[in-house]
N, C-alpha and C positions, 0 to 999 in steps of 0.2 A: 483540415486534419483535426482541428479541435472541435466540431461539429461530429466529427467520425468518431470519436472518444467520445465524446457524452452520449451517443443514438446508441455505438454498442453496450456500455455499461447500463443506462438505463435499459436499454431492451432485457440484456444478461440479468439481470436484478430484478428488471420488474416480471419477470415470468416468472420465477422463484418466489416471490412475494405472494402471489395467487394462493398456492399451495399452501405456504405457512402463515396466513393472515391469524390462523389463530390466535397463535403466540404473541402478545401484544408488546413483547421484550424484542423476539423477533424481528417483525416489521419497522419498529421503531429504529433497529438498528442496520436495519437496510436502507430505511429514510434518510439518517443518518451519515452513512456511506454513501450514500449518494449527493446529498448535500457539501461532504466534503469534497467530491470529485467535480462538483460543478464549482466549486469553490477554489479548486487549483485547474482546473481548465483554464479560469482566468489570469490565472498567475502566467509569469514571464516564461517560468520552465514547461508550459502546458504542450508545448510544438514539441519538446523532445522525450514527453512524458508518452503525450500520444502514439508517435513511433515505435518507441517500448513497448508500450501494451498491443500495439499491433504486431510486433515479433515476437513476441514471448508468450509464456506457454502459462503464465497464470498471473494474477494481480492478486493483491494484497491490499483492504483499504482498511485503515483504523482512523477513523474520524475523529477522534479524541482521547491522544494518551494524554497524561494527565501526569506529570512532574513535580514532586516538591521536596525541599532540604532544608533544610538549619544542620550542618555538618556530616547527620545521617540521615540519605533520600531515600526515595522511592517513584516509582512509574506505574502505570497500570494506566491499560486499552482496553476496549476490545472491539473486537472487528468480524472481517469477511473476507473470505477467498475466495475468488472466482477462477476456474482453470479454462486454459485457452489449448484450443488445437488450432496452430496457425497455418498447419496442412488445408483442412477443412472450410477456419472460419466459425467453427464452433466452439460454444461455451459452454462451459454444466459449472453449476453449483448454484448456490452458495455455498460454504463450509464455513461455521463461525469457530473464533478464535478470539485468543485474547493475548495479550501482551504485558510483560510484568519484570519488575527487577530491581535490586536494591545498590547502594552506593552507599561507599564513606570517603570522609576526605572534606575538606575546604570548599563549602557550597551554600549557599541560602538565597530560597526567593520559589518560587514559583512559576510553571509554565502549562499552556496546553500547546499541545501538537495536531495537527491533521497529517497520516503520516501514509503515502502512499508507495507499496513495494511492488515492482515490477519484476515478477521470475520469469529469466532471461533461457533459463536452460534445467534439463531433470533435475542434474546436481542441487540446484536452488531450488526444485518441488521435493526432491528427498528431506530436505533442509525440513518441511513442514509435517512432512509425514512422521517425522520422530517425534512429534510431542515438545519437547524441551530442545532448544537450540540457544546459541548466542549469535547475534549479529556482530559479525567481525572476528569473531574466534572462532567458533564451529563451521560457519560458511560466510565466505567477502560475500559484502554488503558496500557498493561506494553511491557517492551521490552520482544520481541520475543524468544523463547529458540535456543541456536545456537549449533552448534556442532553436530558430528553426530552421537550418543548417547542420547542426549541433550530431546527426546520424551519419550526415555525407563524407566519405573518407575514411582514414583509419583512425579507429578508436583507442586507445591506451586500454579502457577497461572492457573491451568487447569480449572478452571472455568472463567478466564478472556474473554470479550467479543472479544476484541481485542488486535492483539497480532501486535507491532508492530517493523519492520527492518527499519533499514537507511545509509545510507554514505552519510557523511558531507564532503563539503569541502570550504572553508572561511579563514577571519581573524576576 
């Protein structure tokens, strides 16, 4: 399964890459994405990541959001979407995006993220197509089921829109 995750994402990316070589912001940032998705294939949750992606109707990758506070914080990504027809088997895009938001409150230190969103259902591609959204107020967002069991059965969050993975790493 983790082999089936990395052939389709690279394949979905790397044909899109073709097209926009020019952009050297671009490609960079599909290099990028892709580097993050080879980089949580290997993480623990990759077996229940992979299943995700293969039922759902689009992924989300942001290879490096970027965290930091002393009382009042901030975030900022940016990333790629890729949308899935899981009738099919086919993918179209990329669509790039970015990710961004402010915080106040009792906080200091620094982190980055590699932060990968799997949209599980339309409700969770609407969520993108509006421009400006919150994760967790506008449209549920839970962490992703991990393990490689982790699909088999009834899920508590199976009707969530988006399910999402990440590796942190900060102080």
């Amino acid at each position: 399964m983790k082999k089936f995750l990395g052939v389709i994402l690279f394949l979905a990316v790397s044909c899109c890459t073709a097209v926009q070589a020019k952009d050297y912001h671009v490609a960079a940032r599909v290099k990028e994405a892709q580097a993050a998705v080879d980089k949580m294939i290997r993480s623990k949750s990759a077996a229940g990541l992979a299943q995700s992606v293969k039922e759902g109707v689009g992924v989300a990758i942001f290879p490096n959001v970027v965290k930091a506070g002393l009382i009042v914080g901030g975030r900022y990504g940016e990333g790629l979407m890729l949308r899935h027809d899981p009738k099919t088997g086919q993918w179209y895009g990329p669509a790039f995006f970015s990710i961004s938001g402010g915080s106040v409150g009792l906080q200091i230190g620094a982190s980055s993220t590699a932060l990968v969103l799997t949209v599980n259902n339309e409700k969770g591609m609407k969520a993108f197509r509006g421009g400006t959204f919150t994760l967790g107020a506008d449209v549920a967002a839970v962490a992703g089921p991990s393990g490689r069991n982790s699909y088999v059965g009834t899920n508590i969050n199976a009707d969530a829109p988006i399910f999402s993975y990440s590796i942190t790493k900060g102080v």
